[in-house]
VEXVEXGU-256767 format. One record per residue: x, y, z of N, C-alpha, C in turn. Coordinates in pm, 1 decimal. Each point is the difference from the previous one (the first is absolute). Layout:
VEXVEXGU-256767
SITE      nc1      nc2      nc3     cac1     cac2     cac3      cc1      cc2      cc3
SITE        X        Y        Z        X        Y        Z        X        Y        Z
...
end
This chain:
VEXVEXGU-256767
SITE      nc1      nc2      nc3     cac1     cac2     cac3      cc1      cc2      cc3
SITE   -288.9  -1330.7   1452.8    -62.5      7.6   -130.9     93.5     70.5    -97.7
SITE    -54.3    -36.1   -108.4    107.4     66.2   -134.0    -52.8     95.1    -87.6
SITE     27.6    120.6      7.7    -57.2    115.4    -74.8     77.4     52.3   -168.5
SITE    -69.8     21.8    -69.6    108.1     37.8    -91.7    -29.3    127.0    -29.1
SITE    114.0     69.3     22.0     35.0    160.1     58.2     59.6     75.8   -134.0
SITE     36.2     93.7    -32.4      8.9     59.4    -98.6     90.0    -83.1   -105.0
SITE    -32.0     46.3   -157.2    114.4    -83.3    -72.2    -27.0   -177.5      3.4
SITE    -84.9    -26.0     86.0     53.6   -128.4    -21.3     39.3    -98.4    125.6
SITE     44.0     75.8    128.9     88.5    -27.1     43.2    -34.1    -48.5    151.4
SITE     49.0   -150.6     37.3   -120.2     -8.2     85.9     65.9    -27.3    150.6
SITE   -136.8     81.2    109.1      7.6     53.0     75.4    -27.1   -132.9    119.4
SITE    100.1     -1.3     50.3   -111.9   -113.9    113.8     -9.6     99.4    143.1
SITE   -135.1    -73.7     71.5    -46.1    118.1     82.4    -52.8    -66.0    106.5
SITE     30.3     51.0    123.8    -38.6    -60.6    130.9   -137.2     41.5     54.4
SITE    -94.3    -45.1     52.0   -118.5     55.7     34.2    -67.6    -95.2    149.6
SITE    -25.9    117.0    113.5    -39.5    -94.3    116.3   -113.1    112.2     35.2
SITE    -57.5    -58.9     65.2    -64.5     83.2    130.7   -196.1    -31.8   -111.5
SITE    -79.1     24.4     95.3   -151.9     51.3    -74.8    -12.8     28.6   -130.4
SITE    -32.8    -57.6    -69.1    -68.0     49.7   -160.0    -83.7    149.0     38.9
SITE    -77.7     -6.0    110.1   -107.7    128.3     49.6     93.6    133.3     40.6
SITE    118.5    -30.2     13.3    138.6    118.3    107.6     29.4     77.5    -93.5
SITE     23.5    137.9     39.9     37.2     84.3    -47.0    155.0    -66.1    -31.7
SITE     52.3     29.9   -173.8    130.4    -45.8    -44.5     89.0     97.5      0.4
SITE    106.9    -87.9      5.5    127.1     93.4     40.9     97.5    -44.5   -112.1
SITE     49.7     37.7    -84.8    118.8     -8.2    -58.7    140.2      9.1     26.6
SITE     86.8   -116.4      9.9    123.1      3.0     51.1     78.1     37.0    -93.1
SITE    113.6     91.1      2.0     66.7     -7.8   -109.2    167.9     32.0      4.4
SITE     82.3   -124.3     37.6    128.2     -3.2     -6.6     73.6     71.6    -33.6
SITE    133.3     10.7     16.9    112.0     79.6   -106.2    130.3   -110.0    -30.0
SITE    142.0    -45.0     35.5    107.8    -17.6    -87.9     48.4     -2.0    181.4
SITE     37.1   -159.9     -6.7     17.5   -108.1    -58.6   -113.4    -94.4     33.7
SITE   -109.0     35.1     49.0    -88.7    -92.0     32.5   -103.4    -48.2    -42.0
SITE   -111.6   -123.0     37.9    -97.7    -19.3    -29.9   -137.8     27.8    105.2
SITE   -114.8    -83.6    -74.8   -104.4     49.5     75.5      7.9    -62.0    190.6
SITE    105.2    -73.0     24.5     53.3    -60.2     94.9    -12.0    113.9    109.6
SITE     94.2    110.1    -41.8     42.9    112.8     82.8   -123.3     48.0    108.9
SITE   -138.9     -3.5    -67.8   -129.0     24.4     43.4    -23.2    -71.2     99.5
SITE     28.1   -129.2     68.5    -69.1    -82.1     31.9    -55.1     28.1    132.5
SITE     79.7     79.4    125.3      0.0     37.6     52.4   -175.3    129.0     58.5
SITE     31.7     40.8   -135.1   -120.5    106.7      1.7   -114.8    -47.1   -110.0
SITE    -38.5   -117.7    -36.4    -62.0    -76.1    -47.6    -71.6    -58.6     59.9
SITE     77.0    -23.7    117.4    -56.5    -81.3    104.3   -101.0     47.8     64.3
SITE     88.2    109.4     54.3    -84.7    135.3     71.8   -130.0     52.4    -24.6
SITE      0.9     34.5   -175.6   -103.4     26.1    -46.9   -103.7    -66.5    -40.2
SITE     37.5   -132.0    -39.9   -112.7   -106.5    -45.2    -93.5    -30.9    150.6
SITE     96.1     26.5     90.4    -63.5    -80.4    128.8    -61.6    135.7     50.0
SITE      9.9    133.2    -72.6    -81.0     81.1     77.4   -145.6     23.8   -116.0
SITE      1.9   -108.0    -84.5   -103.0     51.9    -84.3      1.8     42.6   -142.4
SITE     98.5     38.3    -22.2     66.8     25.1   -175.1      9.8    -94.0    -80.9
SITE     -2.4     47.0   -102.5     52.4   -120.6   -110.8    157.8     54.1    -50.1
SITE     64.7    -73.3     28.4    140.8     -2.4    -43.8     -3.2    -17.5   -118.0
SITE    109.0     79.8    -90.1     49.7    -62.8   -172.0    118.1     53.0      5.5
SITE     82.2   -111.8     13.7    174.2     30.8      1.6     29.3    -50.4   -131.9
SITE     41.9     63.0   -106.7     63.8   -117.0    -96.5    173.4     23.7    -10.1
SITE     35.7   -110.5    -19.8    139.4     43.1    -99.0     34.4     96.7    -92.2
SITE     -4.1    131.6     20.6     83.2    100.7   -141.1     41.8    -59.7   -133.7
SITE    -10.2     24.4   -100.7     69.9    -41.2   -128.4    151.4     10.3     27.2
SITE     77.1   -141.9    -20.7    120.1     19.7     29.3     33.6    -97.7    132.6
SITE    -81.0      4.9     92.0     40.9    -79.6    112.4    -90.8    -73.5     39.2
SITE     27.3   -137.4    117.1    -14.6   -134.1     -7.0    -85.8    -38.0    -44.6
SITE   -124.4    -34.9     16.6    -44.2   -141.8   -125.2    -80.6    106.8   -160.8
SITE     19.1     99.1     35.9    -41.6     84.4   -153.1     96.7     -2.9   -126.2
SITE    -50.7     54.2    -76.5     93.2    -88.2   -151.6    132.9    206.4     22.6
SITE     84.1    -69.1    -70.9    112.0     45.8     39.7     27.6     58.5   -172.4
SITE    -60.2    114.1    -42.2     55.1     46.3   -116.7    153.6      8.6    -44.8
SITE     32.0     -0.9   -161.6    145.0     24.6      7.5      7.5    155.0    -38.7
SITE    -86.6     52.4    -46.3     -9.4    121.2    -95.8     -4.8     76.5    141.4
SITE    126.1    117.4     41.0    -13.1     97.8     63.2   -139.6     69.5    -16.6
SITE    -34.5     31.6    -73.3    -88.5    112.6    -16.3    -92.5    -46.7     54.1
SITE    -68.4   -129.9     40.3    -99.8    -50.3     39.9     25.3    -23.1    165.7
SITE     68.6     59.6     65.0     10.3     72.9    138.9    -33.0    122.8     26.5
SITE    -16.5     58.6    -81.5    -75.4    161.7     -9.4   -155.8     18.6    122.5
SITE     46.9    128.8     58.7   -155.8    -48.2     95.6   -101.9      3.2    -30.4
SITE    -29.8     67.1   -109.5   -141.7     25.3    -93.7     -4.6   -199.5    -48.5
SITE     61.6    -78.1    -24.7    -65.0   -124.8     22.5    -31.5    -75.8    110.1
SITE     68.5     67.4    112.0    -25.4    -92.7    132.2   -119.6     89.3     53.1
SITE    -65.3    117.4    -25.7   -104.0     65.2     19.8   -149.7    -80.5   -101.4
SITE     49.6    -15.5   -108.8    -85.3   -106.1    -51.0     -1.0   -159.1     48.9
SITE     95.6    -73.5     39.7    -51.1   -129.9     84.8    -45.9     31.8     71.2
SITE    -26.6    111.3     93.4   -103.9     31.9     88.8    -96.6      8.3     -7.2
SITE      7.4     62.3    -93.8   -166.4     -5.1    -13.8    -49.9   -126.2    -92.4
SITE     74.3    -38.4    -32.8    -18.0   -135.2    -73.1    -62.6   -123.9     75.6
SITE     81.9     12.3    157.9    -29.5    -90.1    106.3   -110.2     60.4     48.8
SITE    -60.2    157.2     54.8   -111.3     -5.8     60.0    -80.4      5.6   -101.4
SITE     16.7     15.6   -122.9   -131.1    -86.2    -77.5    -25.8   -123.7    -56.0
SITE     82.6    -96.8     46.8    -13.3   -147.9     16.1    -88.3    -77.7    149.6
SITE     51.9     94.8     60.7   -111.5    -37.5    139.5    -85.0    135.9      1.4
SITE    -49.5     43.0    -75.2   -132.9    122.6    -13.9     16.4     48.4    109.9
SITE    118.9     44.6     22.2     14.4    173.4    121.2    -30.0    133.4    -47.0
SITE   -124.0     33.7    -13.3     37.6    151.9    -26.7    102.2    109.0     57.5
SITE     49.3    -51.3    139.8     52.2    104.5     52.1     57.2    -74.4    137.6
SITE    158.8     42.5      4.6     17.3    -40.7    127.9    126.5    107.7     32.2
SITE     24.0    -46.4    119.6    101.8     18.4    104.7    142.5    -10.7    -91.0
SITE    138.2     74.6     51.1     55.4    -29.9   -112.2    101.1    -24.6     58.8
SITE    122.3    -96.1    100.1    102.1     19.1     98.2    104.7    -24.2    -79.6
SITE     90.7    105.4    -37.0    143.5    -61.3    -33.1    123.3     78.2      7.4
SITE     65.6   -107.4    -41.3    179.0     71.8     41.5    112.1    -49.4    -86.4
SITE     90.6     80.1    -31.5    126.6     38.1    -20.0    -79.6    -19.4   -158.1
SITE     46.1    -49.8   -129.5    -13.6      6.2   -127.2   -136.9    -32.3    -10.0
SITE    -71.7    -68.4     54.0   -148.4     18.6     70.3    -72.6    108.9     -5.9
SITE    109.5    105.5     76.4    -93.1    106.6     54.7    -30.2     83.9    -57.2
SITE    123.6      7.4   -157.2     19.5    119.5    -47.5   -147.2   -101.4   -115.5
SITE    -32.7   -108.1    -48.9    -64.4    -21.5    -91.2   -160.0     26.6     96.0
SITE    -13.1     -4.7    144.5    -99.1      5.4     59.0    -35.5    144.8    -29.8
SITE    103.0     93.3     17.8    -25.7    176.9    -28.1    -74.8     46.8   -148.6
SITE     71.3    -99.8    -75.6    -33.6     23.4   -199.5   -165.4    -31.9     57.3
SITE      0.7   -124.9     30.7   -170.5    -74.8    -20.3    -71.5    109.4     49.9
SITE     -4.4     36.2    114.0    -66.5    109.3    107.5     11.4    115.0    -75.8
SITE     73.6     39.2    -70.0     -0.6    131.0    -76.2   -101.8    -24.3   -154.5
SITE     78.1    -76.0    -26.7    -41.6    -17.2   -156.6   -140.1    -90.6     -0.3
SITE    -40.9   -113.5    102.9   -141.7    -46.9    -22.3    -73.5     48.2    130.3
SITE    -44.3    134.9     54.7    -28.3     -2.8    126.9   -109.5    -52.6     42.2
SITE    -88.1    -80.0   -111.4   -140.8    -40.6     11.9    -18.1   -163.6     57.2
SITE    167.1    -50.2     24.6      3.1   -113.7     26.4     72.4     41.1    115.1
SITE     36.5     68.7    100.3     74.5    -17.1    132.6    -74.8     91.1     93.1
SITE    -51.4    -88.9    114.6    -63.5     48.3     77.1    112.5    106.1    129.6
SITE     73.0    -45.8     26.5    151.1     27.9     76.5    124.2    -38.8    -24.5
SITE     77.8    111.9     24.2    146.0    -77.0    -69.9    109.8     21.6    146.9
SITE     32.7   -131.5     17.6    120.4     50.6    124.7    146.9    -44.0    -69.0
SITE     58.0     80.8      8.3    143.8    -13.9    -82.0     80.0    -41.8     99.7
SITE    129.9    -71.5     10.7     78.9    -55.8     41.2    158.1     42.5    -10.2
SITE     85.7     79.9     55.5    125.5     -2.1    -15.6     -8.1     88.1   -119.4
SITE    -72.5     17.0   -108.7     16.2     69.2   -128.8    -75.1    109.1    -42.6
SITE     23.6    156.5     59.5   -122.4     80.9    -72.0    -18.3     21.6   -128.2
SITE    -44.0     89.8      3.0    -68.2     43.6   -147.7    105.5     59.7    -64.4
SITE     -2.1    -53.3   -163.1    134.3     27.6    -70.6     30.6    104.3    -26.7
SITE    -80.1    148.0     33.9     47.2     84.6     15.3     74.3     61.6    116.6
SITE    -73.5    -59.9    126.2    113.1     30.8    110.5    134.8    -65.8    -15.8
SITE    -52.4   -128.1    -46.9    181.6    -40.0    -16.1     65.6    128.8    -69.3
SITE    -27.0     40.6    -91.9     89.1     75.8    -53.8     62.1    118.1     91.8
SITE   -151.2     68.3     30.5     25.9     73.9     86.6    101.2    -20.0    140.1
SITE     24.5    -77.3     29.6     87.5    -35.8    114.8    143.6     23.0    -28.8
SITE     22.0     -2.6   -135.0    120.1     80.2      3.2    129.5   -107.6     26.5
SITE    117.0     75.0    -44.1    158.8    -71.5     42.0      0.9   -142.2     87.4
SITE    -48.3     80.7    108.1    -21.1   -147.4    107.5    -53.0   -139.3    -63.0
SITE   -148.6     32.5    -50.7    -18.6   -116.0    -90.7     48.3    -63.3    -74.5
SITE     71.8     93.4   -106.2     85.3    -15.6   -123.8     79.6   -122.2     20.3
SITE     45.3     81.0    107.0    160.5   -115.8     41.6    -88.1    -87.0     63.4
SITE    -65.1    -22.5     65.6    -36.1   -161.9     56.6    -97.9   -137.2   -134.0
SITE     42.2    108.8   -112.7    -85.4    -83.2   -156.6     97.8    -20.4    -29.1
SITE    164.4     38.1     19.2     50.4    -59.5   -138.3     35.9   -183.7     36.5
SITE    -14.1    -35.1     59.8    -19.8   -130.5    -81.8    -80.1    -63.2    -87.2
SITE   -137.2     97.5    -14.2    -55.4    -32.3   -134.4     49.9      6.3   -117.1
SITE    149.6     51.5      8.5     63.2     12.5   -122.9     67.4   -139.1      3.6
SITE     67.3      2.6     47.7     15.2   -168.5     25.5    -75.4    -85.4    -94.0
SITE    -95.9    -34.9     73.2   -131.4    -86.2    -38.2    -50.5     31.2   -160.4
SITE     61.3    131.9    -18.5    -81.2      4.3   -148.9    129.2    -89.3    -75.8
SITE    163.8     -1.6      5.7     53.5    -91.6    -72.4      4.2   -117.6     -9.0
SITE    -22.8    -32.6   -142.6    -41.0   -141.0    -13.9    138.1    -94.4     22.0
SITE    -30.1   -146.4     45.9     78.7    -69.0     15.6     77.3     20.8    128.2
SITE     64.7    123.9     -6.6     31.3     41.1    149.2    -21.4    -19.7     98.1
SITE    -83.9     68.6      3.0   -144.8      4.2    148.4     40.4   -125.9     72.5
SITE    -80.4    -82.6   -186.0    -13.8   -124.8     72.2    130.3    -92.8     65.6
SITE    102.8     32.1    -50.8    100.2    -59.2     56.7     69.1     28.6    107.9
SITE    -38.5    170.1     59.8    -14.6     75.9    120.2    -42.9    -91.2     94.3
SITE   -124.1     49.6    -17.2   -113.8    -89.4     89.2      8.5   -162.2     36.4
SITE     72.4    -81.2    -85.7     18.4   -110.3     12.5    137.2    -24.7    109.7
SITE     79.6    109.9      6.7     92.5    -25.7    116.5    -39.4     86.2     90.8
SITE   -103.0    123.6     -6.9     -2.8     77.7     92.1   -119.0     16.0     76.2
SITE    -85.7    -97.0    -63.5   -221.0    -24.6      8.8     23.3    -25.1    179.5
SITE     81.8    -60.3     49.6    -20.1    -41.4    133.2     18.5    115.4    100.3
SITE    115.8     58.7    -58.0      7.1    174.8    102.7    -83.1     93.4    -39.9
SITE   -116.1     23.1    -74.1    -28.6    101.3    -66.6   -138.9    -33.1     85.2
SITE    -10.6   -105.9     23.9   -157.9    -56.1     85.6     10.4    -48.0     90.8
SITE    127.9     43.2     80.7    -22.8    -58.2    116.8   -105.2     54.6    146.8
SITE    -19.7    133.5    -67.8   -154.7     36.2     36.5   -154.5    -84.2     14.3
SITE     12.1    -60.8   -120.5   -116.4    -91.7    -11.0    -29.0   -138.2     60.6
SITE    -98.6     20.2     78.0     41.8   -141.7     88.7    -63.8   -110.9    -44.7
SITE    -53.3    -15.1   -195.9      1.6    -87.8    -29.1    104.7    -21.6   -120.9
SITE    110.2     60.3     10.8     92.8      5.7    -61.3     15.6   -179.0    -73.0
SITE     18.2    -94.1     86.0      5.5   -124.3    -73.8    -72.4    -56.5   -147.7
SITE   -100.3     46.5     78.4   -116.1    -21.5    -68.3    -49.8     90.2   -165.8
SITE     57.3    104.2     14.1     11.2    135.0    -79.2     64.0    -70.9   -128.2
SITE    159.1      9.2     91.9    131.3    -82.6    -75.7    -52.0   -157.7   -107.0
SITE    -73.8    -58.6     58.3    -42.5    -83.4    -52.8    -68.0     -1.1   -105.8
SITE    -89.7    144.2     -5.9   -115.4    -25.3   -130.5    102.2     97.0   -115.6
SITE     52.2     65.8    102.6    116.0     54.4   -125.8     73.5    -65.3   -120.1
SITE      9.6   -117.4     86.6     92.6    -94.9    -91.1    -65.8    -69.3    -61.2
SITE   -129.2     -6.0    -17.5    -75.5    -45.8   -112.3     84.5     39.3   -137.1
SITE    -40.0    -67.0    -88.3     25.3     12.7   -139.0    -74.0    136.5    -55.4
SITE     76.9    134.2    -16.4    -16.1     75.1    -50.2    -53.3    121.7    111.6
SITE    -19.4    -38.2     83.6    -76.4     58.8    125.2     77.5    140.8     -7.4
SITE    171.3    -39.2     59.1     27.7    137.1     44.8     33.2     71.1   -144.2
SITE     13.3     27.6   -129.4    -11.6     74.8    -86.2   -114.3     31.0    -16.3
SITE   -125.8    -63.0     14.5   -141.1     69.1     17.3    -59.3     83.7     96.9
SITE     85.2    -14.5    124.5    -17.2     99.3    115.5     49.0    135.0    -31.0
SITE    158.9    -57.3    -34.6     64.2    144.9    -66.2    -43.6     72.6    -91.6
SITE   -130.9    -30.8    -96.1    -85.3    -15.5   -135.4   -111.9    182.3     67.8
SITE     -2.3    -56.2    116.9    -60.5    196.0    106.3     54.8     77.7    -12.9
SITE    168.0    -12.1     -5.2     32.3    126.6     74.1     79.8     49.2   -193.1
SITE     41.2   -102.5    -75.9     54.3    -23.9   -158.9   -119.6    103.3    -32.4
SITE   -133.5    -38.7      2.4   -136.2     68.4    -89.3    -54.9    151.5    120.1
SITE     18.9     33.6    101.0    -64.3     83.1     67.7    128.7     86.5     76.7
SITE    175.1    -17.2    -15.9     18.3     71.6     93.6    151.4     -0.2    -92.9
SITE      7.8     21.5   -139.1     91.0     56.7    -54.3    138.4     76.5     46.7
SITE     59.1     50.5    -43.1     88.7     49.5     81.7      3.0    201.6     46.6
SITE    -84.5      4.8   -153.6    -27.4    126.9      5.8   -112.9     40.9     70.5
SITE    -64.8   -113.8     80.2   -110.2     47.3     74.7     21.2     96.7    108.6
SITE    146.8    -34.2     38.2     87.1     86.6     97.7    -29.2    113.8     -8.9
SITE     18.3     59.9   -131.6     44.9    188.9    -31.7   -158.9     21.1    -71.4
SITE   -126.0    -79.5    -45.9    -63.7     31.0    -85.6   -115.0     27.5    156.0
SITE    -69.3    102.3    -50.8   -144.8     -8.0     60.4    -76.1   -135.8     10.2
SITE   -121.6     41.0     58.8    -30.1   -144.8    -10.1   -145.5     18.9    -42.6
SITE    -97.5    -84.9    -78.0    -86.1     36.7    -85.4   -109.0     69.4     48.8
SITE   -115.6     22.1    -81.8    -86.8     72.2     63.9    -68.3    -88.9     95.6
SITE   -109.1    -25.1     58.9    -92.1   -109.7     90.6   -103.9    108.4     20.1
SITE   -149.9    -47.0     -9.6   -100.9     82.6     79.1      2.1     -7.0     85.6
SITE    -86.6     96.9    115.2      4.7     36.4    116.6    -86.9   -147.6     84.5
SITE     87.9      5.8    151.5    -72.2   -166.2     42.3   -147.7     58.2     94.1
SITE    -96.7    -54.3    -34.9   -110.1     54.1     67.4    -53.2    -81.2     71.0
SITE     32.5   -102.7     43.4    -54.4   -118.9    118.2    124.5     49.0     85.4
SITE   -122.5    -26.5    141.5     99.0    -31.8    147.3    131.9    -90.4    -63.6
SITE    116.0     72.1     88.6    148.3    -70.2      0.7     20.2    -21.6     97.1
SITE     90.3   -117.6     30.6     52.4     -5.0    109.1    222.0    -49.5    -55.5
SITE     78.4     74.8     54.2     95.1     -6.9    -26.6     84.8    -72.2    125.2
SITE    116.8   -129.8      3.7     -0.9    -69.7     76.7    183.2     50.8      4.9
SITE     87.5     15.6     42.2    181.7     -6.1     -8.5     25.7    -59.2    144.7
SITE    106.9    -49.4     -6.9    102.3   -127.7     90.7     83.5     73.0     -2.5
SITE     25.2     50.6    173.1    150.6     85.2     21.7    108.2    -89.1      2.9
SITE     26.6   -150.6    -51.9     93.6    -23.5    -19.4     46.3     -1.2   -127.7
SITE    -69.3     52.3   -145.5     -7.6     17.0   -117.9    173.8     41.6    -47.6
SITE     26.8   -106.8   -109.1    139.9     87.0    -42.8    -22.7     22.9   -121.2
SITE   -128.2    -27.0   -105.5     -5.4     67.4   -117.0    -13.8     77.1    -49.9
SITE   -111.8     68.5    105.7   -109.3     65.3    -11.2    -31.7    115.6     79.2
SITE     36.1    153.0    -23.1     -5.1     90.2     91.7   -124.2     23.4    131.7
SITE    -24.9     20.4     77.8   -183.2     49.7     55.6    -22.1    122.9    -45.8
SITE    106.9     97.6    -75.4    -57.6     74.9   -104.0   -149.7    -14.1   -110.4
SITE     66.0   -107.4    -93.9    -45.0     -6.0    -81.8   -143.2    -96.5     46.4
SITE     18.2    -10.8     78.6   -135.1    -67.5     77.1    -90.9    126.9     39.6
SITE     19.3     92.7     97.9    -55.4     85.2     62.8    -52.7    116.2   -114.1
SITE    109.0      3.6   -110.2    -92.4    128.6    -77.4    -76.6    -98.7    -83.5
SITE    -59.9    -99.7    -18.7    -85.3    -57.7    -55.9   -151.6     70.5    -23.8
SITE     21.7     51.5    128.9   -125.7    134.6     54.4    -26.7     78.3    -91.1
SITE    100.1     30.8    -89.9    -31.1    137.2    -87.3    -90.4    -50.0   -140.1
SITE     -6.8   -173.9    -12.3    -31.6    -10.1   -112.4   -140.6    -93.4     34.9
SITE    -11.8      0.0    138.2   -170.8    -48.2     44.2    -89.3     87.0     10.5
SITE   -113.3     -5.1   -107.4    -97.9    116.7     77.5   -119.1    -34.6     52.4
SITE      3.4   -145.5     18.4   -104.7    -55.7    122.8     60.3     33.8    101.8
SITE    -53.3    -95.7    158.1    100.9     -1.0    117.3    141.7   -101.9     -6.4
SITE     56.4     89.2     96.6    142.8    -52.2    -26.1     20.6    -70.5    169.6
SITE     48.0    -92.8    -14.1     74.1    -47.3    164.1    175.6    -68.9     -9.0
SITE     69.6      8.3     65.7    102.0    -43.5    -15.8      8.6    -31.3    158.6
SITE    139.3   -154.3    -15.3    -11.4    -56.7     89.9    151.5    -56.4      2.2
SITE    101.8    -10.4    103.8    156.3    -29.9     21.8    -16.8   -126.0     38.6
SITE     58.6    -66.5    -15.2     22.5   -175.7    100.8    122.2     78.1     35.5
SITE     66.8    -12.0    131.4    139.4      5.2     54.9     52.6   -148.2      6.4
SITE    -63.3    -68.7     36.4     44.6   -134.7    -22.9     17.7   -106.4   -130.9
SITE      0.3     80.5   -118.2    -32.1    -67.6   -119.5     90.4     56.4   -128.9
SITE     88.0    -53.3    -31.1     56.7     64.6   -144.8    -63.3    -30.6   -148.1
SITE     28.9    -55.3   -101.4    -26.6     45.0    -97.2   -113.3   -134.4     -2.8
SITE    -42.4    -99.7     40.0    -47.8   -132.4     43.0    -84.7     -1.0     67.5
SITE    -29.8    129.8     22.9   -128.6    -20.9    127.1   -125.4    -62.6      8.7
SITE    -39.1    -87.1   -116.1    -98.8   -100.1     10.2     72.0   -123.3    124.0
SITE    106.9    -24.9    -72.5     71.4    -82.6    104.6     50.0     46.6    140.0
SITE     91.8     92.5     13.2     54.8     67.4    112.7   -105.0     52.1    123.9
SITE   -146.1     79.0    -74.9    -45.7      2.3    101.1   -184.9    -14.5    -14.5
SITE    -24.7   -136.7    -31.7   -119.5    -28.7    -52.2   -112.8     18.1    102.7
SITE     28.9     -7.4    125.5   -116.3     48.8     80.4    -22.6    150.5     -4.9
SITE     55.0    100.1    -32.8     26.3    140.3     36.0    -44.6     39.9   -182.3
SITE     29.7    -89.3    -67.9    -60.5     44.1   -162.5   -165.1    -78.8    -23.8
SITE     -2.6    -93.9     95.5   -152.1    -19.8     -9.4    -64.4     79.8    109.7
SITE     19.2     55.0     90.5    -98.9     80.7     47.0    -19.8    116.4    -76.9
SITE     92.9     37.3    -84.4      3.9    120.2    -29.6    -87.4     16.4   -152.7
SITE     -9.2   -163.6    -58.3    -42.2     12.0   -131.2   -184.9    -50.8     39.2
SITE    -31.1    -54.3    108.9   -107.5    -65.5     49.9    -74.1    170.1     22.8
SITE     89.4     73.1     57.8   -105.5    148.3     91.2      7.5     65.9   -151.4
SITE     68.7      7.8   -126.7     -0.5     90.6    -75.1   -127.5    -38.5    -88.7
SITE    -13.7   -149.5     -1.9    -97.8    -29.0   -108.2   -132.9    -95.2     48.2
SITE     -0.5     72.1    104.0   -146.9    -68.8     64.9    -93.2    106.6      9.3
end
């Protein structure tokens, strides 16, 4: 179905499982689509949920802004709620990861009257990132990268195949990339949300998260400290759970989908 999500801007959105099921919100990050889910879509529709995976603003079949500023997460926090009030959700489940996760943290903070649970993925809370310190630092700067225009993209166009060879739908990835306009709209996240001075600057205020968390990191992770995962704690003041895949790096919908659906099935049943 086709939602039209903040601005204008329209959202297409995957939906399976019971109209009657408790809903779950999927929510992607960079370079993927609602595809990435399918795995734990499966899982969940067939245990009773209602699935809603959509495409992010920016990637595959959603409209692909040119205006940086319209990657900002305060609009991808509004297609959210844009989409669960197109299928009349008051309130659901909220699963997401990597540029996902950090817009899953805004929603959960900033609308808490719409997220029943939030399990984060690979990405804590943007204040632990900060908090994590040097280590982190250095495993971001290729977001500097990504913020130059033209560059990036001409980076990525000789270098997109080593940079994902993690992803084991890498083909497939590569492919929607090369859509017309695709990969400058992907890069359109990190251009509007991850500046260069985000490095040395604090990072904004956020209210305190008061729904059950569940926090998910892949010890094969090379972006992403288990720092900045683990003090996530300091900024939950519901219950907190955290959980390692050893078998799973930054992909772990893919890498280790039986071991991320048991784990997302026992958190939100």
């Amino acid at each position: 179905m086709r939602v039209t999500g903040d601005g204008g801007v329209g959202i297409e959105v995957f939906v399976e499982g019971p109209e009657s099921g408790q809903p779950v919100l999927f929510m992607h990050g960079w370079p993927d689509s609602h595809t990435l889910w399918r795995h734990q879509v499966k899982a969940l529709s067939d245990a009773g949920f209602r699935t809603i995976a959509p495409d992010l603003r920016g990637f595959g079949d959603s409209d692909k802004p040119t205006d940086v500023e319209a990657y900002k997460i305060a609009h991808t926090v509004a297609d959210m709620i844009a989409v669960l009030d197109a299928l009349e959700v008051d309130k659901a489940h909220v699963v997401c990861h990597d540029w996902g996760a950090l817009g899953g943290w805004g929603l959960t903070a900033f609308v808490p009257d719409r997220v029943e649970r939030l399990v984060a993925l690979s990405v804590g809370h943007p204040k632990a990132f900060a908090d994590a310190g040097f280590a982190q630092r250095m495993r971001s700067l290729y977001m500097l990268l990504f913020n130059l225009e033209e560059i990036a993209e001409e980076w990525f166009s000789r270098y997109g195949n080593e940079m994902l060879a993690q992803h084991r739908d890498r083909e497939a990835v590569i492919e929607l990339l090369n859509r017309p306009g695709a990969l400058t709209a992907s890069f359109g996240w990190y251009r509007a949300n991850a500046h260069p001075r985000t490095i040395i600057n604090p990072p904004p205020e956020i209210p305190p998260i008061h729904c059950p968390v569940m926090g998910v990191w892949g010890r094969g992770e090379t972006a992403l400290t288990e720092t900045q995962m683990t003090y996530s704690q300091k900024y939950v003041d519901g219950p907190w759970r955290y959980e390692r895949l050893d078998n799973a790096a930054h992909w772990m919908q893919l890498d280790a989908p039986d071991e991320l659906n048991a784990l997302l099935l026992d958190f939100l049943q």
